[in-house]
Structure formats: C-alpha cells, structure tokens
PADREN-822847 format. One record per atom (N, C-alpha, C, O): residue in three letters; x, y, z. Coordinates in pm, whole numbers, plus 32768, in hexadecimal, padded with zeros to 4 digits. Each point is the difference from the previous one (the first is absolute). Last residue first. Layout:
BEGIN
ALAXYZ ...
***
This chain:
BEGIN
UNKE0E37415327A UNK804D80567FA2 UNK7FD780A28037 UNK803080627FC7 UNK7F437E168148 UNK80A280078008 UNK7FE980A87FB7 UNK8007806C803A UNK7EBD7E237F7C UNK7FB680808056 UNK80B9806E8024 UNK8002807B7FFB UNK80637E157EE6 UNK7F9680307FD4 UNK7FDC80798061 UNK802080747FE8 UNK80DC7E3B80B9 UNK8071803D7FCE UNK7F81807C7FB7 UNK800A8071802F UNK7EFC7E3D80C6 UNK806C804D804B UNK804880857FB3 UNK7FF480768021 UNK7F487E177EFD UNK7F7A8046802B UNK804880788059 UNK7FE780757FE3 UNK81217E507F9B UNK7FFC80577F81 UNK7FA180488034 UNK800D80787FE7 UNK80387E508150 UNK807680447FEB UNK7FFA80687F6A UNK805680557FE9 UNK7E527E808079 UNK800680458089 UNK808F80757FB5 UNK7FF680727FD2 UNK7FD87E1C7F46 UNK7F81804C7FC4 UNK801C80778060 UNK8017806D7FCC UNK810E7E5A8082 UNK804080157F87 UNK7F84809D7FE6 UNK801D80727FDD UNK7F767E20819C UNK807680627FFB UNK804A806B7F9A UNK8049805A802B UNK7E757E597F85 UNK7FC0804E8035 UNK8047808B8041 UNK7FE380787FFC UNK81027DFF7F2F UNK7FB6804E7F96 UNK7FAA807F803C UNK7FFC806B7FC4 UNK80D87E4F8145 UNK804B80497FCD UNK7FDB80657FB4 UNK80278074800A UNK7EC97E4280C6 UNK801A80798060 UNK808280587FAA UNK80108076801F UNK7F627E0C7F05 UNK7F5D806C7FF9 UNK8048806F805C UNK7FFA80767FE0 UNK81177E2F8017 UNK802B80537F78 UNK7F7680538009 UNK7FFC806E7FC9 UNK80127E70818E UNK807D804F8030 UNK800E806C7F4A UNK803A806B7FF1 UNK7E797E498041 UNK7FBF805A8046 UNK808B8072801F UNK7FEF80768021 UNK80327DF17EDC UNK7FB080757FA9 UNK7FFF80428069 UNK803280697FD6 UNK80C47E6080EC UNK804180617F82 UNK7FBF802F7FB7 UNK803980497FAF UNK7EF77EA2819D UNK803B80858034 UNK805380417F80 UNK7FF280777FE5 UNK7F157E307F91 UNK7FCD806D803C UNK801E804B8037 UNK7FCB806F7FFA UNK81397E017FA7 UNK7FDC806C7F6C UNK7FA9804E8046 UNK804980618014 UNK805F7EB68142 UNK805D80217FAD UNK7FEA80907F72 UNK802B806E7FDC UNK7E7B7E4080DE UNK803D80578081 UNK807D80627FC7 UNK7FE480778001 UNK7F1E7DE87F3C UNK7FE6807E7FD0 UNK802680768078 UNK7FBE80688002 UNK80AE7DE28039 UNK804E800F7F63 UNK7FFF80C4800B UNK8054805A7FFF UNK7EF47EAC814F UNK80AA80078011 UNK802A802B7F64 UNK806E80227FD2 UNK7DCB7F838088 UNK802580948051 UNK808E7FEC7FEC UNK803C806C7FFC UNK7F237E117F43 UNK7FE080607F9E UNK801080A88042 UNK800A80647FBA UNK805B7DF08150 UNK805A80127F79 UNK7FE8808C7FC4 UNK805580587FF2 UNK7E647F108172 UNK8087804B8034 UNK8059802A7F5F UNK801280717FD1 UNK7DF47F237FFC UNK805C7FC2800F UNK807A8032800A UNK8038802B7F9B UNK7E0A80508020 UNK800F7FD0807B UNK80817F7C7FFF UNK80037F908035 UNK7F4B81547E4E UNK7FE6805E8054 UNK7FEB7FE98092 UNK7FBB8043804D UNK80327E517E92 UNK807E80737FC8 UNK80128064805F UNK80698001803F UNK7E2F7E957FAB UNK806180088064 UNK806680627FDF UNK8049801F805E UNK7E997F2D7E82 UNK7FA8805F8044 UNK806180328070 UNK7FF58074802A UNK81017E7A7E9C UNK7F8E807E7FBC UNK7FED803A8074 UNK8049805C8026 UNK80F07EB28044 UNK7FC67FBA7F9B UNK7FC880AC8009 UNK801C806C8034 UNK82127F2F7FDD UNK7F627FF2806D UNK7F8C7FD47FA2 UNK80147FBE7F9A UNK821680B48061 UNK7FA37F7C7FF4 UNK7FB480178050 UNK800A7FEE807A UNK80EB814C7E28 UNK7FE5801B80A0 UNK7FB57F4C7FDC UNK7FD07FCC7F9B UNK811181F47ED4 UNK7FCF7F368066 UNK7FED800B8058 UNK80188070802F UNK8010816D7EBA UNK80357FC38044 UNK7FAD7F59802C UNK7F917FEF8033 UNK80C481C87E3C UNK7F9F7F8F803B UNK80667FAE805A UNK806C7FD57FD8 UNK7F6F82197F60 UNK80497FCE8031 UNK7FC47F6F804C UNK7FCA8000806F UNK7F4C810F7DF1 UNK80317FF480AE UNK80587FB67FF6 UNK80137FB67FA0 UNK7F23803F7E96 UNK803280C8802D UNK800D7FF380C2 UNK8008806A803D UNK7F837E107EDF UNK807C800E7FB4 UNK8014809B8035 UNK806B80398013 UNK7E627E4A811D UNK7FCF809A7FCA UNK80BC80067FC0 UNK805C7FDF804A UNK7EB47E66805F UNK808B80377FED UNK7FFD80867FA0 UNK801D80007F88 UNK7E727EFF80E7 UNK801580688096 UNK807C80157FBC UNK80238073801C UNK7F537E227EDD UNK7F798061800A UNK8014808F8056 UNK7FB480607FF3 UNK81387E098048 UNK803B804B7F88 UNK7FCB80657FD5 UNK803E805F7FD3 UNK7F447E8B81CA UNK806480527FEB UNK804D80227F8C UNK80748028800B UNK7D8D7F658053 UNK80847FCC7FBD UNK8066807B8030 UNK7FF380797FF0 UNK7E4B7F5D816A UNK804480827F3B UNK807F7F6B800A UNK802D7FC28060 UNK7EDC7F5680C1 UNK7FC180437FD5 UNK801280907F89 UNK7FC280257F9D UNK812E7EB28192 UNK7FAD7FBC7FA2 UNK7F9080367FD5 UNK7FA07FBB7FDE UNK829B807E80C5 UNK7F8880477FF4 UNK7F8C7F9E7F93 UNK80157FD67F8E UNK81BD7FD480F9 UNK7F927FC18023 UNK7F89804D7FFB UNK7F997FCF802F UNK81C880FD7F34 UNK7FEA7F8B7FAD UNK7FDD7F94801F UNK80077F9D7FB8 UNK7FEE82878094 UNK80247F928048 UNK7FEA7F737FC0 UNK7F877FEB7FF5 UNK80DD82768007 UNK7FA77F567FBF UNK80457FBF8078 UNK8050801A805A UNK7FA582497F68 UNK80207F668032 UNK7FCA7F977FDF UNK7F88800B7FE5 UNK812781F87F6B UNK7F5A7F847FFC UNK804F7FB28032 UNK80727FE67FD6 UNK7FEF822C7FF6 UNK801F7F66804E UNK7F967FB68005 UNK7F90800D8032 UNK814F821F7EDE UNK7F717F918040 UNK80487F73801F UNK80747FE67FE0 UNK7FB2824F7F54 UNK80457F80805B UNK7FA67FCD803B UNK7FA0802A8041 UNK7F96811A7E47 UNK803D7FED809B UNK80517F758015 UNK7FD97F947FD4 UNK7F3A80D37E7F UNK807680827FF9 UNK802F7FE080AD UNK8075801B801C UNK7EE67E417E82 UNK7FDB80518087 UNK808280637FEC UNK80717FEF7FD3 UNK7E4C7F197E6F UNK80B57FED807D UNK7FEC80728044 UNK7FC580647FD9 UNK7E8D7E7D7F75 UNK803B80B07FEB UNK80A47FD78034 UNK80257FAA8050 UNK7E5B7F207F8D UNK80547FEC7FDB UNK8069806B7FF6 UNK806A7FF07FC4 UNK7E2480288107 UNK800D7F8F8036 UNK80A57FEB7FBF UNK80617FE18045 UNK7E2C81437ED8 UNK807E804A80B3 UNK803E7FAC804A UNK803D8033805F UNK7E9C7F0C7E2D UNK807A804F7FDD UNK80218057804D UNK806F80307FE7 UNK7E667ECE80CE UNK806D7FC97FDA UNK807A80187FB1 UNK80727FD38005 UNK7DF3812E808E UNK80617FCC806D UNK80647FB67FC2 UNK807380248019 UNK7E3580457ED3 UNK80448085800D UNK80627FA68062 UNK80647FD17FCB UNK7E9E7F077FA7 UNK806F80287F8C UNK804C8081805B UNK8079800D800C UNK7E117F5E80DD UNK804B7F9F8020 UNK808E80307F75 UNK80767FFB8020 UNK7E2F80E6802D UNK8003801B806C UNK809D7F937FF3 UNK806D801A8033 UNK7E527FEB7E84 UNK8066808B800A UNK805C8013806D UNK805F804D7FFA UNK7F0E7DAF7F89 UNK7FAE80677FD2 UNK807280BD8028 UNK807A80128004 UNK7F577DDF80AB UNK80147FE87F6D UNK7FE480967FC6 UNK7FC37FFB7F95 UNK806F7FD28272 UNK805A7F687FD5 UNK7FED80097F5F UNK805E7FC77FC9 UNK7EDA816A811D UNK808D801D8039 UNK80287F987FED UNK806E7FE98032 UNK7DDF803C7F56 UNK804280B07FB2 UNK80B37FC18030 UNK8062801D7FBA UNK7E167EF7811E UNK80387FAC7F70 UNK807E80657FD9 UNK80737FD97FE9 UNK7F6780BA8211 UNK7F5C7FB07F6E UNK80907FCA7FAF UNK807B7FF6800C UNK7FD38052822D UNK801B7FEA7F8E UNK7FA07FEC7F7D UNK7FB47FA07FF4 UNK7FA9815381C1 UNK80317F8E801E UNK805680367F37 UNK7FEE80627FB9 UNK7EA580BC8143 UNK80C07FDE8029 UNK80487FA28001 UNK80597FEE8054 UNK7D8180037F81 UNK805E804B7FEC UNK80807FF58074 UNK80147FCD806E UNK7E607EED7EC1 UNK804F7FFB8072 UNK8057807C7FBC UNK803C7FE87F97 UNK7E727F517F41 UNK7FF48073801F UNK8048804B80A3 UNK7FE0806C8032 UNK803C7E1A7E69 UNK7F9D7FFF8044 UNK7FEE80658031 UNK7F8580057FFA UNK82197FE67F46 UNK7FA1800D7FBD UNK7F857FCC7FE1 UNK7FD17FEF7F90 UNK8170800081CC UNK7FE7806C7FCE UNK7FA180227FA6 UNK7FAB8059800E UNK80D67DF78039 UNK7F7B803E8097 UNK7FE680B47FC4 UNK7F96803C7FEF UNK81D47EC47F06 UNK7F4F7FE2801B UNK7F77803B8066 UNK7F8A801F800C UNK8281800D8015 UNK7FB580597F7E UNK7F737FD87FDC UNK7FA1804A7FE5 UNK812D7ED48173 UNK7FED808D8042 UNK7FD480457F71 UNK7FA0804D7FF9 UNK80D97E217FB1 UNK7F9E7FE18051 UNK7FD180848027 UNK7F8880197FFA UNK82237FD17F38 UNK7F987FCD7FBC UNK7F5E801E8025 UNK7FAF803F7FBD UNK81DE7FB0813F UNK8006806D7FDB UNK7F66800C7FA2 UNK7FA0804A8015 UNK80F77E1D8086 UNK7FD2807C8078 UNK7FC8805F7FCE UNK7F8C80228017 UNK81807ED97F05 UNK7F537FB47FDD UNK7FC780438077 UNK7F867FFE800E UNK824F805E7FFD UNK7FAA805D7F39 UNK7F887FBB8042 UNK7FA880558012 UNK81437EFE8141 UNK7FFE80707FE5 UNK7FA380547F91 UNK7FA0804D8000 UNK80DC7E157FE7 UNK7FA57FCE8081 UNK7FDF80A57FF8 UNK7F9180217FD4 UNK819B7F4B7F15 UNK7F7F7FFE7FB5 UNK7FB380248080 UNK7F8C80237FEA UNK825580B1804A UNK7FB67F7C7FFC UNK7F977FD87FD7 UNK7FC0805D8032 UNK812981577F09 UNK80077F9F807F UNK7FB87F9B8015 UNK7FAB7FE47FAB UNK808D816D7ED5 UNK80737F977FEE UNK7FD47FCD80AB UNK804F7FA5801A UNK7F0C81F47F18 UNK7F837F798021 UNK80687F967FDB UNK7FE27FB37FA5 UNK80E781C4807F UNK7FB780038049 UNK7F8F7FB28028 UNK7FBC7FF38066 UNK825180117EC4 UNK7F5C800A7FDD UNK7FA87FC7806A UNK80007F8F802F UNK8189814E8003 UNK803B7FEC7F59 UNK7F817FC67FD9 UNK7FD180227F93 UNK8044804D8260 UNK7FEF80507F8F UNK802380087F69 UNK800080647FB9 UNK7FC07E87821F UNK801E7FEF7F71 UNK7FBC804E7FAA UNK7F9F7FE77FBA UNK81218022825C UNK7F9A806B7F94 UNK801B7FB67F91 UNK807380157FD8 UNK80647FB981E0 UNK7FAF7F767FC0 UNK7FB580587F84 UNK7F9C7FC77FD5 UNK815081C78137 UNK7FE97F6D802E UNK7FAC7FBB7FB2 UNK7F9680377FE1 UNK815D81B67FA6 UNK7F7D7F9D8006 UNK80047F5E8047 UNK80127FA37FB1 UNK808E82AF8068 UNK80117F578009 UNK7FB57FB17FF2 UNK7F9C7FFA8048 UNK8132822F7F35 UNK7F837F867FEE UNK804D7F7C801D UNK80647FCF7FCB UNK800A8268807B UNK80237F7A7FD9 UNK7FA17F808027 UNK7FC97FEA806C UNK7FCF81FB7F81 UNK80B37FF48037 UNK80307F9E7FC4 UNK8061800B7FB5 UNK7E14811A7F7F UNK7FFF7F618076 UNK809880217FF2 UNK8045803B7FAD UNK7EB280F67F7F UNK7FD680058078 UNK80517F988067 UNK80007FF6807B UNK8027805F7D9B UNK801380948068 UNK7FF37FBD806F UNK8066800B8043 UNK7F1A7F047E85 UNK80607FDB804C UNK803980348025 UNK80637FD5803D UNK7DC77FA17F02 UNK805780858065 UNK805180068033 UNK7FF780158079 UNK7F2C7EA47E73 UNK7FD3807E7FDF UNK8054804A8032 UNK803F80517FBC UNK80757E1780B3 UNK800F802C7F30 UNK7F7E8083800B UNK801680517FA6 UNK7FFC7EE381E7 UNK80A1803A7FEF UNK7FDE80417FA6 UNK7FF9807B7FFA UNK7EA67EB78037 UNK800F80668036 UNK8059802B8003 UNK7FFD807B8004 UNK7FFB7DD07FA1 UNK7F9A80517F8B UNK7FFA80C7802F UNK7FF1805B7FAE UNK80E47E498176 UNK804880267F99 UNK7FAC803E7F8D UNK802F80527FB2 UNK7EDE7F2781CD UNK80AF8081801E UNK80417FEF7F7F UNK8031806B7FDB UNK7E6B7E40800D UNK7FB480988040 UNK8084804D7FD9 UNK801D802F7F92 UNK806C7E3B80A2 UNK7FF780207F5F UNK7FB9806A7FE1 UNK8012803F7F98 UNK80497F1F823F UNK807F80327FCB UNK7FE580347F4D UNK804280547FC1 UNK7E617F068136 UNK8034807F8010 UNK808E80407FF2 UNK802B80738003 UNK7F237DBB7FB4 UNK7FC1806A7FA5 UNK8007807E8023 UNK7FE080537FAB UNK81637EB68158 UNK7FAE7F9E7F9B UNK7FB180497F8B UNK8039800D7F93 UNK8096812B81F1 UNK7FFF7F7A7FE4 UNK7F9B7FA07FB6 UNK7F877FFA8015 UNK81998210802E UNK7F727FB47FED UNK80457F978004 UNK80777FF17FE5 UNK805281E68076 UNK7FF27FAF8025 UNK7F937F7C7FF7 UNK7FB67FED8061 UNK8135822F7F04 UNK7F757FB77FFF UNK80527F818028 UNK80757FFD7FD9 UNK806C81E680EF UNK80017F8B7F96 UNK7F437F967FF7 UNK7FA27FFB8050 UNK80AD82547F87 UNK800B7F9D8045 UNK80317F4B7FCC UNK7FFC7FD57F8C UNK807482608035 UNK7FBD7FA37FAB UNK80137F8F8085 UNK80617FF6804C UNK7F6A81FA808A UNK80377FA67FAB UNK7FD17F8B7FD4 UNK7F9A7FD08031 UNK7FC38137813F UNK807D80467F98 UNK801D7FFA7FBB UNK802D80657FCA UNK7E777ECA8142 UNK809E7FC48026 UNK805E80847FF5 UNK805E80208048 UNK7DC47FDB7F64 UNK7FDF7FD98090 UNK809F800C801E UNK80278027806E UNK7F537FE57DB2 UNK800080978051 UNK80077FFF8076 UNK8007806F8033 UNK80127E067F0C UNK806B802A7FCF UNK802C8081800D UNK807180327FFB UNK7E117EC0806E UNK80747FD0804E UNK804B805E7FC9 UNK803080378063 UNK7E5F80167EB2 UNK7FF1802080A6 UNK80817FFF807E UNK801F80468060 UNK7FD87F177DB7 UNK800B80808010 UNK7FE6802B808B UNK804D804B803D UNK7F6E7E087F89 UNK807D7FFA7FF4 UNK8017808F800E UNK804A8021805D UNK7E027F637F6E UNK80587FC68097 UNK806480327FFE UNK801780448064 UNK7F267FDE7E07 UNK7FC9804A8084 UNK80298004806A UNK801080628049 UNK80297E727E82 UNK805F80547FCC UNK7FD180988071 UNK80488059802C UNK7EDF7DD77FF1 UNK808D80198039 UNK805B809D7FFD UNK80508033804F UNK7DF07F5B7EED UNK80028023809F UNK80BA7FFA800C UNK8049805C8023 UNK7F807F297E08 UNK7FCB80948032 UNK7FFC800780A6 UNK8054804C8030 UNK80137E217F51 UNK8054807A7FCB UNK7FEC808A8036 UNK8034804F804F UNK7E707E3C7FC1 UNK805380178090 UNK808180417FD2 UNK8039802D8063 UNK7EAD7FC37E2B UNK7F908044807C UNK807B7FE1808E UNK801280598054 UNK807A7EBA7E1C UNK800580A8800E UNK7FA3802F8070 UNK8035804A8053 UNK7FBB7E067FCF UNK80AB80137FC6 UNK7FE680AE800B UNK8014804A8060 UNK7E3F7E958076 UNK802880207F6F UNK80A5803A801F UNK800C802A8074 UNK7F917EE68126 UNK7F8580617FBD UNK805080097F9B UNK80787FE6800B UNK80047F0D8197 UNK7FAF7FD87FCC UNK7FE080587F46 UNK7FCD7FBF7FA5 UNK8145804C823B UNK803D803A7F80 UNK7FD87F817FAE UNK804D7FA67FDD UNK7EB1813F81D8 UNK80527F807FE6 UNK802280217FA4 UNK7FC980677FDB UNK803C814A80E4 UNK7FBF7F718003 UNK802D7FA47FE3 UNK807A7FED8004 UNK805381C07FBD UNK7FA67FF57F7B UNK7FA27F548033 UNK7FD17FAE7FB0 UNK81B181878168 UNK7F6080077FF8 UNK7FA77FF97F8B UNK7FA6804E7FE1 UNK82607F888082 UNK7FBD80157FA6 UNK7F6580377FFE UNK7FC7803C7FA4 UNK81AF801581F3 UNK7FC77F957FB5 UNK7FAC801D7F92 UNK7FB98064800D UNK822A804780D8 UNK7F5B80158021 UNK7FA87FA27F71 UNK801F7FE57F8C UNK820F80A98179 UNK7FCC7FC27FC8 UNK7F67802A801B UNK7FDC803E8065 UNK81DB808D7FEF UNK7F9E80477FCE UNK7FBA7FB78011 UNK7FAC803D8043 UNK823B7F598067 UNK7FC1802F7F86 UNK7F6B8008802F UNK7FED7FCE806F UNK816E7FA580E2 UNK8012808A7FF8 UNK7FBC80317F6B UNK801080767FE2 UNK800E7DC780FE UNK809780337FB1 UNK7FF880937FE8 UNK8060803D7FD1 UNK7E037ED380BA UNK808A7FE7809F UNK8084802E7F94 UNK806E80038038 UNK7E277FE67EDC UNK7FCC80A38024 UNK80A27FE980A9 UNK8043804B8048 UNK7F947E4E7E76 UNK7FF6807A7FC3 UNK803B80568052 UNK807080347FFD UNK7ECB7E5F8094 UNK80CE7FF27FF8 UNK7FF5805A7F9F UNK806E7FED7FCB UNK7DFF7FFC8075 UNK802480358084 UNK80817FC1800A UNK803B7FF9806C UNK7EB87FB57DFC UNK801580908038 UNK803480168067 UNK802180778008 UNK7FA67DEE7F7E UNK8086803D7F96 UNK7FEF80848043 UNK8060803B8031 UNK7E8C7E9680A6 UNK80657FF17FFC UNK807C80397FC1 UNK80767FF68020 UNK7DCD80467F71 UNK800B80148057 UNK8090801B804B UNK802E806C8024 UNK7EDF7EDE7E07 UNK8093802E8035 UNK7FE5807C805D UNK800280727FD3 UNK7E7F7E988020 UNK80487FE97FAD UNK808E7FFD7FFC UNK80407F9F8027 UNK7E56818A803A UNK80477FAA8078 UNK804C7F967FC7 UNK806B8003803C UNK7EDD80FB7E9C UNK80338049801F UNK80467F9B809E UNK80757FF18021 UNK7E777F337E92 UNK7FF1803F8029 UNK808980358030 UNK805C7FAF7FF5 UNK7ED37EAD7E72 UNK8066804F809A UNK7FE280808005 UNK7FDA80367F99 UNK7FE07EC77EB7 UNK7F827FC48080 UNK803D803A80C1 UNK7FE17FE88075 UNK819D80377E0B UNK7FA37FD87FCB UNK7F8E7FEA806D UNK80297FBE8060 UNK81738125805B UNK7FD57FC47F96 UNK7F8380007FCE UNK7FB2805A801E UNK8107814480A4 UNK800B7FAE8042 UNK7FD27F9F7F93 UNK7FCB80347F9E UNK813E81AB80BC UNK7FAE7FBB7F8D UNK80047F86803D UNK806A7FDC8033 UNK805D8200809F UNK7FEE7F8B7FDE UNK7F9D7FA37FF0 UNK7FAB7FF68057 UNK81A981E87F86 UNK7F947FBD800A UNK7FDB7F717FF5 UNK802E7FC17FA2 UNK815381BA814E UNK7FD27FA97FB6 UNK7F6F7FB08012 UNK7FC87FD68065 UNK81E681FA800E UNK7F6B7FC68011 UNK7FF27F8E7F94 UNK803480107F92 UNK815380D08193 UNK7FBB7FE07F67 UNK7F997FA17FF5 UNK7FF27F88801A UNK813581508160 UNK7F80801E7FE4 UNK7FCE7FE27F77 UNK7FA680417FCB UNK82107EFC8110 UNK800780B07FB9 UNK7F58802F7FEE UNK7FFC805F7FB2 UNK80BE7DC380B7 UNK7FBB80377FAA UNK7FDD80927FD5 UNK7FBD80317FA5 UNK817D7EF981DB UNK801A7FDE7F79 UNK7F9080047F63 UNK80257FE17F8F UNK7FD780978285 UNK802C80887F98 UNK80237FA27F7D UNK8012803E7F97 UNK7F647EE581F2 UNK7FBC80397FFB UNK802980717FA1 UNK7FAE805C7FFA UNK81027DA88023 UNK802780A07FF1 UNK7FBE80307FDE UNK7FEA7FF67F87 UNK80297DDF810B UNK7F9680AC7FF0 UNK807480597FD4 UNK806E7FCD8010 UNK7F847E058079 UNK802980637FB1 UNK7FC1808D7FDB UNK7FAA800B7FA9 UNK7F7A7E2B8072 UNK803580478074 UNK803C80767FFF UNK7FB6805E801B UNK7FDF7EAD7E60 UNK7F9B80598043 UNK803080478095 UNK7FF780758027 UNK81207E707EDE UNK7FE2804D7F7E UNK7F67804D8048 UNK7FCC805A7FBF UNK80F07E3A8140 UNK8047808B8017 UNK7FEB80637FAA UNK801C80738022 UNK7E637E26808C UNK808980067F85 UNK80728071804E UNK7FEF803C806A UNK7E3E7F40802D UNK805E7FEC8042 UNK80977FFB7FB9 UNK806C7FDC802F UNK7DE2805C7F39 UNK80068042807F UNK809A8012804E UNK803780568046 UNK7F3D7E747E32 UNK801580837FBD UNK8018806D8079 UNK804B805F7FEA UNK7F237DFC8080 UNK80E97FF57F9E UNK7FF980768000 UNK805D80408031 UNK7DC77F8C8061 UNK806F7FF7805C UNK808D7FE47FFE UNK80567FFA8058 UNK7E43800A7E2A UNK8013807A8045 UNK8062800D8092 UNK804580638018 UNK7F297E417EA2 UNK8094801D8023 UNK8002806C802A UNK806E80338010 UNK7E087EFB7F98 UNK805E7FA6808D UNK809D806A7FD0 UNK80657FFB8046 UNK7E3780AB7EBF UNK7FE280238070 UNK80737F8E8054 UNK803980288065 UNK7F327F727DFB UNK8074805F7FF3 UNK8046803B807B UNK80788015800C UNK7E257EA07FB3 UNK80857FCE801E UNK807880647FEA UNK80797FF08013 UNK7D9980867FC4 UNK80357FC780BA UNK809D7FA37FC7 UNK80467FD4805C UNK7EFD80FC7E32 UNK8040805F8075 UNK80057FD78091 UNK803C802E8062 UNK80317EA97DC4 UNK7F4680678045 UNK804680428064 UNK80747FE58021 UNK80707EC07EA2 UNK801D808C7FB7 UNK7F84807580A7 UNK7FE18076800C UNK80167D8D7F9E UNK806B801A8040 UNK802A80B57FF7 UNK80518034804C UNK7E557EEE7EC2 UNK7FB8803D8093 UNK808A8037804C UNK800380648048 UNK804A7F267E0C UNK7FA38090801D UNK7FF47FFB8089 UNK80128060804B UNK80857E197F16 UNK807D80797FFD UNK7FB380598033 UNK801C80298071 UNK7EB77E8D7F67 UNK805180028071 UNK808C80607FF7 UNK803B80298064 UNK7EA87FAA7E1F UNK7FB3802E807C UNK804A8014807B UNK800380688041 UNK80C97ECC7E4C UNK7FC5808B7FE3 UNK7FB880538080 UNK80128071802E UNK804A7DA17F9E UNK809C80428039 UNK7FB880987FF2 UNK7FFB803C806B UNK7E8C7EE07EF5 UNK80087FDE8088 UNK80AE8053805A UNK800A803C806B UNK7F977FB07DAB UNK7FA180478052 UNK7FFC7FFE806D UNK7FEE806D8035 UNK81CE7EFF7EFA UNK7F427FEF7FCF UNK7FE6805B8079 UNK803E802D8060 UNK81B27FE37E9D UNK7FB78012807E UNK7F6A7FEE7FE6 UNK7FC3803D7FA8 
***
C-alpha cells in the first residue's frame, strides 16, 4: 500500500462516514428491542477513543440506559492525555460509579479506551463486572496506524512545549510507558470481550485479539464499531448475563446480611 492507498484508507476510517450508518443502527432490531429490566441497574463505565469525547458513544449509552443499566461517561475529555494520569481519573470515576450502583461495575472502551478499561481491570478488579473492549489494540498500543502514533507523537511534542494534558515522551519510551505495558500484559481476573474487525484500518485485528477475552469478529471498520447493529446483537446477551449473576450475588450478600441480624 503507498502513501497515497494509506491516506485514503484513513480517511475512509473518519467519523462522517461512520455516522451514515447511524440510520441501520436506528433502525436494527438489535436496538429496537428494549427490556427495561434487562440490566438489573448495573452500572457501566464508558471510555471513549483516541482524540474522542464522551458524546462519542452517545449512542451506546442510551441503548444502555433503554435496557435498564447504569451507564455514565468517562469525563476525562478528549482521550488525548498521558496513559496513567487518565488511569488514575478513571479509577475515580469508577469508585464513584461503583458506590453510585452497589456494586462492581462493567468498563466499556473503544479504541484506546478500551486499552484505558483494561489497564484498570488489572488494578481493580474488585471493582469491574466485566470488561469490553471494542477495536482496542491492546497487544500494542503503538501497534495502530502510523497516521495515529504520528498523532500521538505530535501531542507529545506540543507537550513538551509546554501544552498541558496532552500525551509527553514519558508514555511512548520511559516510566509511564514500561509501567503500563507491563499491566498491559497482566492476564485479566474479570470476564471480558474484545471485538475486531478485519477491515479495521486502523488497530490490526490481531493487535485487539485480547488471549484472556472472549474475542468476538464483526465486519465493521474502526470508528464505526460503536455504531454498528452487529456489535449490540452480539453484546446484548453477554451483558445481561453479567447483570443477572451481579443480581444473584447481590441476592446471596442480602440473604446472609438477613440470616446474620436473624441470630
């Protein structure tokens, strides 16, 4: 592929073309479809890509919150800024969610927020129900398109011009970047789901085939994942069966909490 096929995959990859299928996705049955009790109140967080915002997966939250789960947004901005520094906010987030629910919540990211949520599984996996990652090439993180890393790149520069909250050098050759990667490589204590796609042009789908998830195919592209009927029809199924075993377990806690004041 020259430079020129390079460019034009990418552009094919942008969000006004992710955006035309928002009306398949409206109109699917994998959305239509509701059961206001099929999420049991389990709360979930969600991680938005690389240079993305919380509106973002917009769309995901409100076939969320229409199934009866928790959903609420990362509020870490664009998901621009150093690896650990948006860990840490997350892990904040997450405790908040997790005293807001009852219980361990699921993490939900895409692209680099799916690789956000899993670095966070591996601190606290008290906390998470179960982890999904969409397009996340988390086997290596500077494994995505050059167009991408030379992004990424660019933002560590400015950083280190003196632009705060953005990506430095520290998170591509240095502490920031060893520590993550050996949590990168950790095997996961939660049930988890990475989705690929092998038109994806931007993470390799070998790069996303997480060995500790349950990896599922899907034909979409990258930016579009999170707007593609397939990927609610898959993950519909597995979310309600964490949220029906969170209500069991909660049941289980209740009922000893019961038998206890009892004696």
């Amino acid at each position: 592929m020259d430079a020129v096929e390079a460019t034009r995959a990418v552009a094919g990859e942008q969000v006004l073309v992710a955006m035309l299928g928002i009306p398949r996705l409206l109109s699917h049955q994998a959305w239509r479809a509701t059961d206001p009790n099929e999420g049991r109140g389990l709360g979930v967080l969600l991680v938005p890509g690389f240079g993305f915002g919380d509106r973002s997966l917009h769309l995901t939250r409100t076939w969320l919150r229409k199934r009866g789960y928790a959903p609420i947004g990362a509020r870490i901005g664009l998901n621009v800024g150093c690896t650990t520094a948006l860990v840490d906010r997350l892990e904040r987030r997450l405790e908040r969610h997790v005293e807001a629910t009852g219980g361990p919540v699921v993490l939900l990211g895409q692209s680099r927020g799916g690789g956000l949520a899993r670095l966070l599984s591996v601190r606290r996996p008290e906390l998470v129900r179960g982890l999904v990652m969409l397009a996340s090439p988390v086997l290596d993180q500077l494994g995505a398109h050059p167009s991408v890393v030379r992004v990424a790149r660019t933002l560590a520069r400015l950083s280190a011009a003196g632009v705060p909250g953005l990506l430095d050098e520290d998170c591509f050759a240095g502490s920031c970047y060893d520590t993550n990667s050996t949590a990168m490589a950790q095997p996961l204590e939660v049930p988890a789901i990475a989705v690929y796609s092998r038109n994806d042009l931007i993470a390799p789908w070998e790069l996303c085939a997480d060995p500790c998830a349950d990896c599922v195919e899907v034909n979409s592209t990258h930016t579009g994942m999170s707007l593609d009927p397939e990927v609610y029809r898959l993950l519909a199924p597995r979310l309600a069966a964490w949220a029906r075993e969170t209500d069991v377990d909660h049941e289980k806690i209740g009922g000893r909490v019961r038998e206890t004041a009892g004696r």
